[in-house]
C-alpha positions in Angstrom: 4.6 -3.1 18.7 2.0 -0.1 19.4 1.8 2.3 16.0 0.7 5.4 16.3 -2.8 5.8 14.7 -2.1 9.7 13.7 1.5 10.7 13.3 3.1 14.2 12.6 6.0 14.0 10.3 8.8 16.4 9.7 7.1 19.0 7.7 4.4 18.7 10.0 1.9 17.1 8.0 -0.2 14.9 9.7 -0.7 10.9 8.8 -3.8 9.1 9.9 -3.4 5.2 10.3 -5.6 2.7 9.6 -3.9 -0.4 11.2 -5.6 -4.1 9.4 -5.3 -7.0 11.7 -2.9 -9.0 10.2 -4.7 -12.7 9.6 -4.0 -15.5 8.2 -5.7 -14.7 4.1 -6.3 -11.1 4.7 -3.4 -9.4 2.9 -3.9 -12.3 0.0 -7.4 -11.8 -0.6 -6.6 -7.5 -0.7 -3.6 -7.9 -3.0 -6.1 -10.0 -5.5 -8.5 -7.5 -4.9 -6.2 -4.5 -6.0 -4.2 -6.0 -9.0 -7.2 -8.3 -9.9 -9.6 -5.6 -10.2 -8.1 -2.3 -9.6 -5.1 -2.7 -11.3 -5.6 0.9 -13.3 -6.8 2.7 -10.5 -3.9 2.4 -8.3 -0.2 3.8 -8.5 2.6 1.8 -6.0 6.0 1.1 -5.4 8.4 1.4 -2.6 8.5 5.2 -1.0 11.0 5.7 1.4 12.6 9.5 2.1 14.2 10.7 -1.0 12.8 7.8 -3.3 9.4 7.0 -5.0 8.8 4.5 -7.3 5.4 5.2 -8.7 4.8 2.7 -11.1 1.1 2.1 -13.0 0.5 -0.8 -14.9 -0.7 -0.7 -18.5 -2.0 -4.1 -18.1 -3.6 -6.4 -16.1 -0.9 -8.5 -14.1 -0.7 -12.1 -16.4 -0.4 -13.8 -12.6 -1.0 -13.6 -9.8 0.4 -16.7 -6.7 1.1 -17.1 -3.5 4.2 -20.0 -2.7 5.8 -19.8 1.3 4.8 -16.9 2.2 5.3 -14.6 -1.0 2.7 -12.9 -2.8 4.4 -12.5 -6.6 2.4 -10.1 -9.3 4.1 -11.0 -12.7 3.0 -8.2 -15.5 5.0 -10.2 -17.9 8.3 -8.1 -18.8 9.3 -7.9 -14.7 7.4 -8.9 -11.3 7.6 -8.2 -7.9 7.2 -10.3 -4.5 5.9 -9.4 -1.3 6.8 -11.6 2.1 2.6 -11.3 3.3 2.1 -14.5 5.1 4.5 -17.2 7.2 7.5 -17.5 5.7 9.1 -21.0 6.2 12.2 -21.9 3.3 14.5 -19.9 5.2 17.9 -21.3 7.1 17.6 -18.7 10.3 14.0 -17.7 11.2 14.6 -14.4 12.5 15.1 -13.7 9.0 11.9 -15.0 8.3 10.7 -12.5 10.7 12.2 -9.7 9.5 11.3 -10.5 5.8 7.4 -10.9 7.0 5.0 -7.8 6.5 4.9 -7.0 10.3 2.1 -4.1 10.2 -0.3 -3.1 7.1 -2.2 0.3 7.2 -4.8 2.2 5.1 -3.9 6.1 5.4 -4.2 9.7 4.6 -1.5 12.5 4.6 -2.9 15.9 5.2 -1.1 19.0 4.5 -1.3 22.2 4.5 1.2 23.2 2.1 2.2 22.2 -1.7 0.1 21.7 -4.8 -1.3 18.6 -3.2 -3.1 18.5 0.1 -3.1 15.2 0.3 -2.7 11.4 -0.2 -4.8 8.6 0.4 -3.0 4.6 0.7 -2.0 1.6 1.9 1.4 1.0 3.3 3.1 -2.3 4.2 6.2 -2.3 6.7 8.4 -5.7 7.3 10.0 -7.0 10.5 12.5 -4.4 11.0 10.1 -1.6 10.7 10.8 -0.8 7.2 8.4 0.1 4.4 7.9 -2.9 1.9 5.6 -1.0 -0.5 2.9 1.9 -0.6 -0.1 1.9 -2.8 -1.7 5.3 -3.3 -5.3 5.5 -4.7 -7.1 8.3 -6.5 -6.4 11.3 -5.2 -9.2 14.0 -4.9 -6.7 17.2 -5.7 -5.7 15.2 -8.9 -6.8 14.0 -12.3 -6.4 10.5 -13.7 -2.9 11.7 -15.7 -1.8 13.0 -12.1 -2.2 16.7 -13.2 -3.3 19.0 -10.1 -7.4 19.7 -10.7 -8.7 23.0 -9.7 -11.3 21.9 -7.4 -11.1 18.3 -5.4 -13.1 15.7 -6.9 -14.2 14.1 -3.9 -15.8 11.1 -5.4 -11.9 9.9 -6.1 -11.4 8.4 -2.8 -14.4 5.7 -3.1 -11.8 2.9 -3.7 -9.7 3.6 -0.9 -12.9 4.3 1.6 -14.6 1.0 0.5 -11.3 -1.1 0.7 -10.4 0.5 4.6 -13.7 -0.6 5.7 -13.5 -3.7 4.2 -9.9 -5.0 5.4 -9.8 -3.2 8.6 -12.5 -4.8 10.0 -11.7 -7.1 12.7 
């Protein structure tokens, strides 16, 4: 499927993609990367229109696997799976398919309105086109306790511009 690389949403904000090819390893070794070593830097959870789950861990996850397919970050009390490779235990394999990220994108939301211009992150979609899970990095417009700062801190999005070069490379 073509995506869009820049896409204009409702409240006409604009969203600039960053598509990352989508080989065999790739997701794994970024997922490591993020909840290995980046685990405080980053906020995530599913964002769909009229829900946000922003969750930041206190800790580093206890483990991290990968078993058919499913990336799983246990914290300890609860954990969460993502389908990021080939996907085989399953009876029908269109539901494979559909379970499988399908498209994985680094972006930024520009706007022009509200008390935040912007958002910088990495978005996951499965089979049917649906978001699996969003991870937002340090935002320039706010502070580390997500309070709005007076003037952007720029330096904020060195995570997120290190990572997009890194993993959208082909």
């Amino acid at each position: 499927m073509d995506w869009p690389q820049t896409s204009r949403n409702l409240d006409g904000s604009l969203t600039e993609y960053s598509d990352i090819l989508l080989v065999p390893g790739r997701l794994e070794r970024l997922f490591r990367e993020l909840f290995e070593h980046h685990w405080r830097e980053i906020i995530f959870g599913p964002c769909i229109e009229g829900a946000v789950f922003e969750i930041r861990l206190t800790e580093q996850p206890k483990k991290i696997a990968m078993l058919d397919g499913y990336l799983t970050v246990d914290v300890g009390p609860w954990h969460f799976h993502l389908c990021i490779a080939e996907h085989e235990d399953v009876p029908v394999p269109q539901l494979a398919r559909q379970r499988q990220v399908s498209r994985a994108a680094f972006f930024q939301e520009r706007r022009s309105t509200g008390h935040v211009r912007g958002s910088w992150g990495l978005r996951l979609w499965n089979g049917l086109g649906e978001q699996m899970i969003t991870v937002f990095f340090p935002n320039p417009y706010l502070t580390d306790a997500q309070q709005v700062q007076k003037d952007p801190d720029w330096n904020r999005l060195a995570l997120w511009e290190h990572l997009r070069r890194k993993y959208t490379q082909d």
